[in-house]
Wavefront OBJ file of the C-alpha trace (Angstrom):
o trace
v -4.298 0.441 18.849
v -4.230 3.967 17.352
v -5.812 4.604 13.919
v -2.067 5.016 12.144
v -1.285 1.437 13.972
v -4.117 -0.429 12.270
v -3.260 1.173 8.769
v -0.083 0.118 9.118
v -1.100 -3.468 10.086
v -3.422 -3.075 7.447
v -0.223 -1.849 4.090
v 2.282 -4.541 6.344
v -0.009 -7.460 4.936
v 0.201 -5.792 1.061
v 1.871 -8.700 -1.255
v 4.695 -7.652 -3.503
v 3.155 -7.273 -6.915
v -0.486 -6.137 -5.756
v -1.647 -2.700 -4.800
v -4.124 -1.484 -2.355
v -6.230 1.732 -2.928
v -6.410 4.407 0.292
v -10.261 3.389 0.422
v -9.266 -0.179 0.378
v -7.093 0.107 2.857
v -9.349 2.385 4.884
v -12.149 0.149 4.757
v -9.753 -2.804 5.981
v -9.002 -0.531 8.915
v -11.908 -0.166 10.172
v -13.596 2.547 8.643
v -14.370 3.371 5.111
v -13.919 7.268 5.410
v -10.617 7.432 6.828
v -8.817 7.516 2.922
v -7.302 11.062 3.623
v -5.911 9.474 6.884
v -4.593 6.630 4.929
v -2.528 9.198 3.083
v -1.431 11.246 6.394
v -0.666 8.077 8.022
v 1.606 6.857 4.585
v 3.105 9.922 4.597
v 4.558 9.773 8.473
v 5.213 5.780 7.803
v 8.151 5.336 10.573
v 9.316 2.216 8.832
v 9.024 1.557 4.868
v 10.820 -1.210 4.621
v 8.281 -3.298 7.198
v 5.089 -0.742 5.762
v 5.236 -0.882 2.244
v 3.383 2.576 1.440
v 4.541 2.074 -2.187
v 2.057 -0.608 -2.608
v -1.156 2.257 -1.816
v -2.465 4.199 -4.850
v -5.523 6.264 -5.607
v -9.213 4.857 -6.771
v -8.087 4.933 -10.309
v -4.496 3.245 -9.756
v -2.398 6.532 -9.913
v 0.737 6.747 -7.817
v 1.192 9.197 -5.886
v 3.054 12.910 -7.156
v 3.639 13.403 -3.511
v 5.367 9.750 -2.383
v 7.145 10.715 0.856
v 9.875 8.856 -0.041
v 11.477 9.650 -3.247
v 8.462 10.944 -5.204
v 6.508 9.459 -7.851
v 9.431 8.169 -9.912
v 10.410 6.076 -6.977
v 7.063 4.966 -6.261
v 6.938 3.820 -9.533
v 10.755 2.359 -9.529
v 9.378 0.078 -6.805
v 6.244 -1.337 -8.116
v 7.966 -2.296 -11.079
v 10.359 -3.967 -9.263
v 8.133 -6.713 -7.649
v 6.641 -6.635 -11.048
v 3.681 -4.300 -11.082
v 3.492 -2.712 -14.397
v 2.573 0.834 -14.768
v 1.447 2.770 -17.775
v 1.993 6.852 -17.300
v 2.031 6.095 -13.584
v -1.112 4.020 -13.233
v -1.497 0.467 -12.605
v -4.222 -1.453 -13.983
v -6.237 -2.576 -10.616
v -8.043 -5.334 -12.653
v -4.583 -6.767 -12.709
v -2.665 -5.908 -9.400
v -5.248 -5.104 -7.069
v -4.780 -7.369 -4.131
v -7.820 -8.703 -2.742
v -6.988 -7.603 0.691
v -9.801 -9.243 2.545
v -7.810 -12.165 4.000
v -7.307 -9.901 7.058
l 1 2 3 4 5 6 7 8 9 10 11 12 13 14 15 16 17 18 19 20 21 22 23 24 25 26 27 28 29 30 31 32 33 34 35 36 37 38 39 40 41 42 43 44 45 46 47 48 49 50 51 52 53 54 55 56 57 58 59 60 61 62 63 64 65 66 67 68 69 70 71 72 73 74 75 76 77 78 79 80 81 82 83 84 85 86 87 88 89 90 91 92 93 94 95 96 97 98 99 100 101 102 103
């Protein structure tokens, strides 16, 4: 299984209404350092309806300005639809973080 395959198993098993950070979802991958690859691997996601990259933000709970598929806005759009509330784009992770360790 490549590297890009395991994140993706990894964001497939991402509830609606949590988030995952890209260290989260690195470490759940197999390797904690791989967060930049996280975000490579998001970016190329061949299937967004099965992968839902929406569901990844940064340490602090910031979408992403860069979203590959509609930009921020849509990012955003999307969270709040499975009822994840933002505020200025960040989601409080106290809240919505998903505990992701029922891998």
């Amino acid at each position: 299984m490549s590297v890009f395959e395991k994140i993706y198993e990894v964001v497939s098993q991402i509830p609606k209404g949590k988030v995952a950070t890209y260290g989260q979802v690195a470490l759940l991958a197999g390797n904690p350092r791989w967060s930049r690859v996280v975000g490579y691997a998001l970016h190329a996601n061949p299937d967004p309806e099965r992968i839902p990259c929406h569901r990844v933000v940064d340490r602090f709970g910031s979408v992403s300005k860069a979203f590959a598929f509609g930009g921020e806005n849509r990012q955003i759009y999307l969270l709040e639809r499975e009822g994840v509330k933002l505020n200025n784009g960040v989601v409080d992770l106290s809240r919505y973080q998903w505990d992701g360790f029922q891998i």
